[in-house]
C-alpha positions as CSV (number, residue, x, y, z in Angstrom):
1,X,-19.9,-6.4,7.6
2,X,-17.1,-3.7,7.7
3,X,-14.7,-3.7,4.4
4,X,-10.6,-3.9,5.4
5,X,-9.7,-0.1,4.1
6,X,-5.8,-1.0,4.6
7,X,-4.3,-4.4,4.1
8,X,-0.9,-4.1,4.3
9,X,2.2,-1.4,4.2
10,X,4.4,-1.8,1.0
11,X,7.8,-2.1,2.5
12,X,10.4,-1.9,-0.6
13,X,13.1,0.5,-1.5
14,X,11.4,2.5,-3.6
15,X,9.0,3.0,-0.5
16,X,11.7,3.6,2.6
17,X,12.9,6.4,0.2
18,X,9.6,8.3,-0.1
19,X,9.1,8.1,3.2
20,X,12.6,9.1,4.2
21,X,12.2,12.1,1.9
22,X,9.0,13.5,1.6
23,X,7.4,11.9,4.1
24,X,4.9,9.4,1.6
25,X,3.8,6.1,2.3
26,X,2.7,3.4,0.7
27,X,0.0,0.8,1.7
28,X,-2.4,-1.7,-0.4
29,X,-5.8,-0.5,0.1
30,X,-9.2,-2.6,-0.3
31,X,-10.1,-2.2,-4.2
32,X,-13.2,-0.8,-3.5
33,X,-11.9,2.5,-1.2
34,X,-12.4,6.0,-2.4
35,X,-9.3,8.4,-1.3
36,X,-11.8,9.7,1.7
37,X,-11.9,6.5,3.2
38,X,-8.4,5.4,3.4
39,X,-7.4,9.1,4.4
40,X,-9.7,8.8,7.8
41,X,-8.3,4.6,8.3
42,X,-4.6,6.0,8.0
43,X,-5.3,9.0,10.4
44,X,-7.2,7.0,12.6
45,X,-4.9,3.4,13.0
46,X,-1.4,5.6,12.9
47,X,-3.1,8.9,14.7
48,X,-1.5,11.2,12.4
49,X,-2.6,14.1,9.9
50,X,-2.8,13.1,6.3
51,X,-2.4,16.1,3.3
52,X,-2.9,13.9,0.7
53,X,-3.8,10.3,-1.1
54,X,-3.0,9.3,-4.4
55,X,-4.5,5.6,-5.3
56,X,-3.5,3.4,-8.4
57,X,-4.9,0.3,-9.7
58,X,-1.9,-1.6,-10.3
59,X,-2.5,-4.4,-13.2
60,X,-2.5,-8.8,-12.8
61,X,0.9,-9.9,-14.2
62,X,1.0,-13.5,-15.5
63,X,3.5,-15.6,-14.8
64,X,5.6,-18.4,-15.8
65,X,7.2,-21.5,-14.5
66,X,8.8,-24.8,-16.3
67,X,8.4,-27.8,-14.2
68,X,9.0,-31.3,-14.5
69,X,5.6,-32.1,-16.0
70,X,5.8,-29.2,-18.2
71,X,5.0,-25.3,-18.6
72,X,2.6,-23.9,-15.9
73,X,0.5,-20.4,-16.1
74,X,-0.6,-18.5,-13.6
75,X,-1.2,-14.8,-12.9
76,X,0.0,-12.8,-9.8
77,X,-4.0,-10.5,-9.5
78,X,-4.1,-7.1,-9.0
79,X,-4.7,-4.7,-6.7
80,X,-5.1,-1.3,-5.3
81,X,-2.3,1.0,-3.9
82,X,-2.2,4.4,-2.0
83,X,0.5,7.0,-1.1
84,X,-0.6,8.6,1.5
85,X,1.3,12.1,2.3
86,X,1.5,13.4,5.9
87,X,1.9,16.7,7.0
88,X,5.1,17.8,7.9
89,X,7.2,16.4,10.7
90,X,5.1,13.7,11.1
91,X,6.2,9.9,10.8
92,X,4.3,6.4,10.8
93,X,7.2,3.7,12.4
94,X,5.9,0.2,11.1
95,X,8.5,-1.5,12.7
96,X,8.2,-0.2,16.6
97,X,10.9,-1.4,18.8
98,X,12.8,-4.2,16.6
């Protein structure tokens, strides 16, 4: 079976403003892709030209909560994340025709 390479886009502010910018964007990326393999799975689902991919593992938090019936723990697990530059005047809309 075929590994996901991209889950998901990160849409947050720190995100719209690299990709207003300097044209990065950010996406959560299977844990076990190399920087080859999301490069060819971002050219090939958006169809444009990728200069370069930076990857981070970002670390589980744990969490808190106080309830009724007392504290409860939990952890928010981590995951993998990639910037992914593209070569000038090129764009990636997420949104299409909203």
């Amino acid at each position: 079976m075929a590994k996901t390479i991209l889950i998901k886009p990160i849409i947050s502010e720190k995100s719209e403003l690299l990709s207003g910018d300097k044209s990065q964007y950010s996406f959560i990326v299977n844990k076990d892709a190399n920087k080859i393999e999301i490069r060819k799975a971002v050219e090939k689902m958006y169809s444009v030209n990728v200069d370069s991919v930076n990857t981070m593992i970002m670390p589980k938090k744990s969490k808190m909560r106080n309830t009724k019936s007392g504290v409860q723990k939990g952890a928010k697990s981590s995951y993998k994340k990639a910037i992914v530059k593209l070569s000038a005047g090129e764009e990636i809309d997420f949104f299409g025709d909203i």
